[in-house]
C-alpha positions in Angstrom: 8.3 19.2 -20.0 7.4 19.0 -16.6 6.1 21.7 -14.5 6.0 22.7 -10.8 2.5 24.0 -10.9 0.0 23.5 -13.8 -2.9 26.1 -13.5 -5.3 23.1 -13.7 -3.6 21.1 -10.6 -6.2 22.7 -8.2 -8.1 21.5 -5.3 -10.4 19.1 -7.2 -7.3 17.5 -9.3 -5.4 16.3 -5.6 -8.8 15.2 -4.5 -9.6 12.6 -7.7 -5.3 12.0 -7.2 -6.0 10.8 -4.2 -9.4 9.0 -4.5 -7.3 7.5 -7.2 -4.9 6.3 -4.4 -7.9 4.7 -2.3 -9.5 2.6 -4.9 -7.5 -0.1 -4.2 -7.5 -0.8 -0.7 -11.2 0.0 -1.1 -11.5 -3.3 -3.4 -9.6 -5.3 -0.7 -10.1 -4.1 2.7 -14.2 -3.2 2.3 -14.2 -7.3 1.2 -12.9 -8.6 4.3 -16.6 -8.9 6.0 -18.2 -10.6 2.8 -15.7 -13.8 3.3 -18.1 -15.9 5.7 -21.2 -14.6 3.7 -19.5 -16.0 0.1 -18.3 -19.6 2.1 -22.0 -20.3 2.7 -23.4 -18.9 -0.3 -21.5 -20.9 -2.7 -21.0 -23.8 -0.1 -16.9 -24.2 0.0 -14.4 -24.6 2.0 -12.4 -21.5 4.6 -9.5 -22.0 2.5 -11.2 -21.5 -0.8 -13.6 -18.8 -0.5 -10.3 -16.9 1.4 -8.6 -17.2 -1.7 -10.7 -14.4 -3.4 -9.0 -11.9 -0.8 -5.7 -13.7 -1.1 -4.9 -14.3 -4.8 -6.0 -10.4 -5.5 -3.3 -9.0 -3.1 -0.5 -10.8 -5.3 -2.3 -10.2 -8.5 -2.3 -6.3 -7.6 1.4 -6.7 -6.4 2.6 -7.4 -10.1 0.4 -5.4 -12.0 1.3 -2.3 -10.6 4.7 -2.9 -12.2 2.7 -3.5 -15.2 0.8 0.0 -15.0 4.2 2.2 -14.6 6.3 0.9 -17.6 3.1 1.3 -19.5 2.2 4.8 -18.6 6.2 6.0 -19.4 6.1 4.7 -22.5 1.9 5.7 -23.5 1.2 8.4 -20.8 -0.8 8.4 -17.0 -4.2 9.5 -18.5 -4.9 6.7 -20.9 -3.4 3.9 -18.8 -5.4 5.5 -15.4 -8.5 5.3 -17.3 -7.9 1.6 -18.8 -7.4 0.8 -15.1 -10.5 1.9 -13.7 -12.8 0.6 -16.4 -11.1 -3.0 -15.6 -11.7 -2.4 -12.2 -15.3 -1.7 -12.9 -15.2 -4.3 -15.1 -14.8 -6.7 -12.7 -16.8 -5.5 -9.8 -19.5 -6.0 -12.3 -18.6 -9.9 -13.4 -18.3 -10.4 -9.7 -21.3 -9.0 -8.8 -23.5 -11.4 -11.3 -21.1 -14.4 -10.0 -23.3 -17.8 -9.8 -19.8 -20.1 -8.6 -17.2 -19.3 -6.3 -14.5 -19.3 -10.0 -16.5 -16.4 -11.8 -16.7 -14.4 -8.7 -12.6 -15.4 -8.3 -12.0 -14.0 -12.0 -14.2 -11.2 -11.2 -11.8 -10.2 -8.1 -8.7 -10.8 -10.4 -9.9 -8.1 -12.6 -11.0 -6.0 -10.4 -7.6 -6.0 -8.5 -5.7 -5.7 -11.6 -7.3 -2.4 -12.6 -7.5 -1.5 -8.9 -3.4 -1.6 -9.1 -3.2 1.1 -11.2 -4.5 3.8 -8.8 -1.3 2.8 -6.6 1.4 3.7 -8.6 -0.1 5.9 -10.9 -1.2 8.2 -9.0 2.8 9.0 -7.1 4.1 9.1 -11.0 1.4 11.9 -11.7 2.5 13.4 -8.4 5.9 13.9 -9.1 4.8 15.1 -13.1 2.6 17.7 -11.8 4.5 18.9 -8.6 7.6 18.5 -9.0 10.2 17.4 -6.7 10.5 20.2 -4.6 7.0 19.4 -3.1 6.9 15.4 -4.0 7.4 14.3 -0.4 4.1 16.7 1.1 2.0 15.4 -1.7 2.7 12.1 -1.4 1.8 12.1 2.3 -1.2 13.5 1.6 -2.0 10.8 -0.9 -0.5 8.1 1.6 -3.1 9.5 4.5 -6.1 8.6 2.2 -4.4 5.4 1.6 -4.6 4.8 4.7 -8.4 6.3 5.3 -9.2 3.8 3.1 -9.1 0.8 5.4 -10.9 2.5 8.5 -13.6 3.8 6.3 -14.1 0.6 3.8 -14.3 -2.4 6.5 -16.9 -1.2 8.5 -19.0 0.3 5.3 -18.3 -3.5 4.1 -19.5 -4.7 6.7 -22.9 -2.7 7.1 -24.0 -3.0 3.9 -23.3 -7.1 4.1 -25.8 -7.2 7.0 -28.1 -4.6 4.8 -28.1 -6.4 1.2 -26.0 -9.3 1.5 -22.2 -9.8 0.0 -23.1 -8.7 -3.7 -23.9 -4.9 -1.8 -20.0 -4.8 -1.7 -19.2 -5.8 -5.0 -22.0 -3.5 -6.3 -20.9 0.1 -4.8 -17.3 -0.9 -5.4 -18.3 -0.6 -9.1 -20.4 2.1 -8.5 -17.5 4.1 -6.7 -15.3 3.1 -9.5 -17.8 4.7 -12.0 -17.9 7.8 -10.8 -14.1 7.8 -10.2 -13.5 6.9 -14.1 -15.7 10.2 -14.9 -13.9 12.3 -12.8 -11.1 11.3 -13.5 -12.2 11.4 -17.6 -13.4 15.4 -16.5 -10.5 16.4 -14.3 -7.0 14.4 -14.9 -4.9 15.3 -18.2 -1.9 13.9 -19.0 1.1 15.1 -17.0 4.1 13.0 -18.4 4.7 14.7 -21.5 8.5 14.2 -21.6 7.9 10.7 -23.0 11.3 9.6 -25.1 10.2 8.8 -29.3 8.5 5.7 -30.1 12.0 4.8 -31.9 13.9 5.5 -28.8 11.9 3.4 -25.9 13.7 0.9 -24.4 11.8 -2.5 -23.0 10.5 -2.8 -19.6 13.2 -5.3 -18.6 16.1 -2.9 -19.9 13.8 -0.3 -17.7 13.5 -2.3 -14.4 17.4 -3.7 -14.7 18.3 -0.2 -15.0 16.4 1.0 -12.2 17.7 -1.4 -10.1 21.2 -0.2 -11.0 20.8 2.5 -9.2 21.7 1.9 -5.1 19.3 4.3 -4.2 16.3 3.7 -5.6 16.8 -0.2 -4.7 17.4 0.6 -1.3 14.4 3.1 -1.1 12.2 0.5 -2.3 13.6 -2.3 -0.4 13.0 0.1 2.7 9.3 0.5 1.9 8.8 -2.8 1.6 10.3 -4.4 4.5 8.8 -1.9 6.8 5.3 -2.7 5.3 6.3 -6.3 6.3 7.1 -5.2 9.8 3.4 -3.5 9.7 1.8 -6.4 8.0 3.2 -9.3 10.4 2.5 -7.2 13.6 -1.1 -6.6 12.4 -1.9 -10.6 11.5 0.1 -11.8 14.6 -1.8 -9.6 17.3 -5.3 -10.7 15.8 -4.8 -14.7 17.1 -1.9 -13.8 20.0 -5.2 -11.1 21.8 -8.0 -14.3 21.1 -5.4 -17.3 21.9 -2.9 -16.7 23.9 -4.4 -14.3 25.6 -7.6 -15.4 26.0 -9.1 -12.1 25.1 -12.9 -11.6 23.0 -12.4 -10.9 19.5 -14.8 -7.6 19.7 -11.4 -6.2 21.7 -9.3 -6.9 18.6 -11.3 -4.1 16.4 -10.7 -1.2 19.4 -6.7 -1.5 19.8 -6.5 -1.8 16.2 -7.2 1.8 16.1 -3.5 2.5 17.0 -2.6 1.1 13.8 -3.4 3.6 11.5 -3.4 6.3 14.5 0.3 6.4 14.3 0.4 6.2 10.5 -1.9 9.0 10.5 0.0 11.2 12.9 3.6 10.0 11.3 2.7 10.9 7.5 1.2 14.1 8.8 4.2 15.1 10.5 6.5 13.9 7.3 4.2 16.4 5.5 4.9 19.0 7.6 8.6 18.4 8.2 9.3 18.4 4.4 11.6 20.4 3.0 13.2 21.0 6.5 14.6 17.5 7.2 16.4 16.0 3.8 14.9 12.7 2.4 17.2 10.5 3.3 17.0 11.7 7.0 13.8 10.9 7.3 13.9 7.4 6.2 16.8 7.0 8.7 14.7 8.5 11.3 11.5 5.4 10.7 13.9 2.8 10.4 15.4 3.8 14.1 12.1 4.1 15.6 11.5 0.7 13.9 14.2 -1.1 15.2 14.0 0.2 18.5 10.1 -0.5 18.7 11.1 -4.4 18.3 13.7 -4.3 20.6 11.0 -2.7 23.4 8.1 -5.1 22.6 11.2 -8.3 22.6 12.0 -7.0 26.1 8.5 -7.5 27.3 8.1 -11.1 25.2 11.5 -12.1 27.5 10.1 -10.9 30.9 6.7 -12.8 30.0 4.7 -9.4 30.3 2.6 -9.7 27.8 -0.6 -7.6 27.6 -2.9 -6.2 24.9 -1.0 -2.8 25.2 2.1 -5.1 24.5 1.2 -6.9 21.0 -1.1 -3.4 20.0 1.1 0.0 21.3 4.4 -1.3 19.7 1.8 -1.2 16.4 1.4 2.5 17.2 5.0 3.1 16.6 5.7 0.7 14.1 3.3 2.4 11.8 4.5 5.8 13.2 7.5 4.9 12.0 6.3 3.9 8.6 4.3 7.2 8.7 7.3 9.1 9.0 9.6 7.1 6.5 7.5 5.4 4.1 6.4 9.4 2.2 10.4 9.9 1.7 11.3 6.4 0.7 8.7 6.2 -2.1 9.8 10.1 -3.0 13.1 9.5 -3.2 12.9 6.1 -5.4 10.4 8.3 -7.8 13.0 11.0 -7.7 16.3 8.5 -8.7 13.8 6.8 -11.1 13.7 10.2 -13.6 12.1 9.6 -16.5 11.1 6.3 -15.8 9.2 7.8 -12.4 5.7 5.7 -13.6 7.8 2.3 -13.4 9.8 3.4 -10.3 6.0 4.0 -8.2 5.3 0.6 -10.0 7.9 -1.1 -8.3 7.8 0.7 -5.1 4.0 -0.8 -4.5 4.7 -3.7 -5.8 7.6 -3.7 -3.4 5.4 -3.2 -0.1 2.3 -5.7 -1.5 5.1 -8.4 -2.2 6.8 -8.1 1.5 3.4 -7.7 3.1 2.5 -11.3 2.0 5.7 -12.3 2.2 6.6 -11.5 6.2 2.8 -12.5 6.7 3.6 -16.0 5.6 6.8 -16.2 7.2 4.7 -15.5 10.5 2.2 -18.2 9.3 4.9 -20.3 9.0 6.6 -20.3 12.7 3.1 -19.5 14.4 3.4 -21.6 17.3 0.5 -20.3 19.7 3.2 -18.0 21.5 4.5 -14.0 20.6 7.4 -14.9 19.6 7.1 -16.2 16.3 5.7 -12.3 15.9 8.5 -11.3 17.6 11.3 -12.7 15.1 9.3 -12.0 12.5 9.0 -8.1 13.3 12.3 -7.9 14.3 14.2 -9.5 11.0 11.8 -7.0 9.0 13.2 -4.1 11.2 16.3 -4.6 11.3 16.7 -5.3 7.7 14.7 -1.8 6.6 17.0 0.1 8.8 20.1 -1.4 7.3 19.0 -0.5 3.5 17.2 2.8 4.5 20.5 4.2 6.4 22.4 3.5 2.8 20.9 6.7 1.1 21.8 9.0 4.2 25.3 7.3 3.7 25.5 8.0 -0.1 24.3 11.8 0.5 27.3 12.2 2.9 29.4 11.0 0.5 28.2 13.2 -2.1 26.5 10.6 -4.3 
């Protein structure tokens, strides 16, 4: 049975929900600093001591399609809290690292138990608050996704020049401690409409018939390819600014700010216009202002006008866009999931990880020193999450 508003779902219940939601980008984003600190400690190469941020990202990718079969078939609670002790599992085993491997396999973990917060916490959203509310809460929870980043890197990097890289490792753990006891105090189990043991079906059967369904592939496919857009635009503008520009890296950290600007003032506004504006409106609604940011910052590529405000604004509005979209796309692939809501969040974040390394690498790729590599790159991802995320609008009118 699932109800709109448990008496226990107060103020302190959304507040671990969406703590839950930040643990993970609090493992990856707060690391960023430590990089040059773990080359010289353990004495490797660029490309090897960047492969404990790297091989994390994918590891957390496929997991979180691990967590959501898991918690439809066992419940959120148990699998939440088997998630965050293997997160502080491995903040600890990287934290007593002596080589480079150990504090690799340490990372692994830790990202592996940090993927549960992702989708597990959108599943327990739409358990405890139904749909009727889904899209608000889920804005809310993707806002402290987002806080995440701008609070984590600098913290990172302040307590690298305090303590050294093992600081970062070490309050990571400690954060997830006290997570796993709040959330041990305050988060019961919310999916108690789970089908008889005799009666479950096998994650493949689960994932082939999720994808079945045209809407919740095309919501997810929208979520991901716009997190691609994000993702490509945000590596891209780091070298173009330093390089082709010829601009001072301490610039880089200043117009970043209107990267999660916009996705802070989009995902409040999708909180506030929900309910009012269907779900499949919205989505449409990102993927125009997607499309027709590309086409802006293409324009100014063409007439060689190319500023900071050129690679960094359109970033304003891309994430904007994302903001406004990204809330409705993951609500409405939890919604068509049904029953099987914990492996239909799974996929969704596995979805935007994937296509965020994915389009980053594809940029990597075709970098040639110029924007337009960035440009291409942007504008494929654009284009291509406006055409799936315009497919549920055209289903609704159809009565579908």
């Amino acid at each position: 049975m699932t109800t709109d508003s448990p008496p226990k779902a107060g103020p302190l219940f959304v507040i671990v929900l969406a703590s839950i939601t930040a643990i993970a980008p609090l493992s990856l984003h707060m690391f960023f600093p430590a990089i040059p600190d773990i080359k010289a400690d353990f004495g490797v190469s660029d490309a090897t001591a960047q492969l404990a941020l790297s091989v994390p990202l994918f590891v957390m990718a496929f997991m979180t399609l691990a967590y959501g079969s898991m918690s439809d078939r066992y419940g959120r609670r148990p699998v939440l809290l088997g998630a965050i002790a293997l997160f502080v599992f491995g903040g600890l085993c990287a934290l007593v690292a002596d080589s480079i491997w150990l504090l690799l396999a340490g990372r692994i973990l830790q990202a592996a138990g940090g993927a549960g917060g992702l989708g597990l916490a959108r599943a327990i959203a739409r358990d405890v608050y139904g749909t009727d509310r889904l899209v608000k809460v889920i804005a809310y929870l993707t806002m402290a996704y987002t806080l995440g980043p701008l609070i984590s890197t600098p913290l990172g990097a302040a307590l690298i020049d305090l303590s050294g890289w093992r600081a970062v490792v070490g309050v990571a753990a400690g954060v997830g401690i006290l997570l796993g006891l709040l959330s041990w105090k305050v988060m019961y189990e919310t999916h108690t409409g789970r089908a008889p043991a005799g009666r479950r079906s096998n994650p493949f059967a689960d994932h082939v018939h999720l994808f079945a369904n045209l809407k919740f592939t095309c919501y997810v496919l929208q979520s991901g390819l716009s997190t691609g857009a994000f993702f490509s635009m945000a590596s891209a503008s780091a070298f173009l600014l330093t390089e082709y520009l010829n601009r001072p890296a301490s610039e880089y950290g200043l117009y970043f700010l209107l990267f999660p600007t916009g996705f802070l003032i989009g995902t409040f506004l999708s909180s506030r216009l929900s309910g009012r504006i269907p779900i499949e409106g919205m989505v449409c609604a990102g993927g125009v202002i997607l499309v027709c940011t590309a086409a802006v910052q293409a324009s100014f590529v063409a007439a060689d006008a190319v500023t900071p405000l050129v690679l960094f604004l359109p970033g304003f509005f891309v994430t904007f866009a994302q903001g406004i979209a990204l809330p409705n796309s993951q609500s409405g692939a939890i919604i068509a999931a049904g029953p099987l809501a914990g492996t239909g969040a799974g996929i969704g974040v596995f979805m935007q990880l994937f296509f965020a390394g994915l389009f980053t690498q594809i940029y990597g790729f075709f970098a040639d020193g110029t924007p337009w590599p960035m440009v291409a790159t942007v504008s494929a991802s654009a284009v291509l999450s406006f055409a799936v995320g315009t497919v549920p609008l055209l289903l609704r009118r159809r009565g579908r």
